[in-house]
N, C-alpha and C positions, 0 to 999 in steps of 0.2 A: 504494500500500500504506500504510496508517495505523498499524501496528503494528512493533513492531523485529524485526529478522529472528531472533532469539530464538525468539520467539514465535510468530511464523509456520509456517502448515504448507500444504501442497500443497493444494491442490482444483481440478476439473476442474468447471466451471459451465456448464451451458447453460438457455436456456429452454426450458419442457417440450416448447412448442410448435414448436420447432423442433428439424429432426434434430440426436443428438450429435452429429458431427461440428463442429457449427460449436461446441463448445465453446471456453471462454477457459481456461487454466492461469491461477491466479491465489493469492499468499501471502498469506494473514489470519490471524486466533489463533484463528476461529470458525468451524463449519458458516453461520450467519446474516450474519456479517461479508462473507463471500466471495459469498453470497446478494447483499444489496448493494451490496458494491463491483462487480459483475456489471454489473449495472444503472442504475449512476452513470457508469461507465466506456464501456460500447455502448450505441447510440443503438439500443434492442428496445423494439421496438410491441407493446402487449397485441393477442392474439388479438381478430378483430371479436366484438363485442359484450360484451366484457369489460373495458369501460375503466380499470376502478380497481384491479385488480390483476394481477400475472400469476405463474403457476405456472415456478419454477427448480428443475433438477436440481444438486443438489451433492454429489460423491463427493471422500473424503478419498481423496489418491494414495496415501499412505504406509499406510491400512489398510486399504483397501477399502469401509470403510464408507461409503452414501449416503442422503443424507435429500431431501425435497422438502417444497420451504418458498413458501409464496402472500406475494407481497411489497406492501403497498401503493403504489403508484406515487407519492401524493402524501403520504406520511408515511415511507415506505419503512419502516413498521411490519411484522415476518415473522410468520408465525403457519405451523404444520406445514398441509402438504396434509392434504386430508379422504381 
């Protein structure tokens, strides 16, 4: 976690391409934050044929709200799903 537990809020992360269940619980100050700490933290392969990036589901626990964020793998730059 790179932020103070202040700051920090719930989110339940997975990659698109794999079922929720294998979600990570994870505390960051951001939707984007938790996006990649996701993916710094578990060793998740982009889907074949999609080397450079990969589609995460991230839902805030405390409000329900969820976004889906395409992550670059080698810049870990997010940009919202299409």
């Amino acid at each position: 976690m790179t932020n103070t537990a202040e700051n920090a809020r719930g989110f339940r992360v997975h990659a698109r391409h794999i079922d929720g269940h294998h979600a990570r619980l994870l505390h960051e100050a951001s939707f984007e934050a938790a996006a990649v700490a996701y993916l710094e933290h578990l060793d998740v392969q982009a889907p074949a044929g999609d080397a450079q990036d990969i589609s995460v589901i991230v839902h805030e626990v405390g409000t329900g709200h969820e976004r889906c964020f395409k992550v670059d793998l080698g810049s870990g730059a997010t940009t919202p799903c299409a």
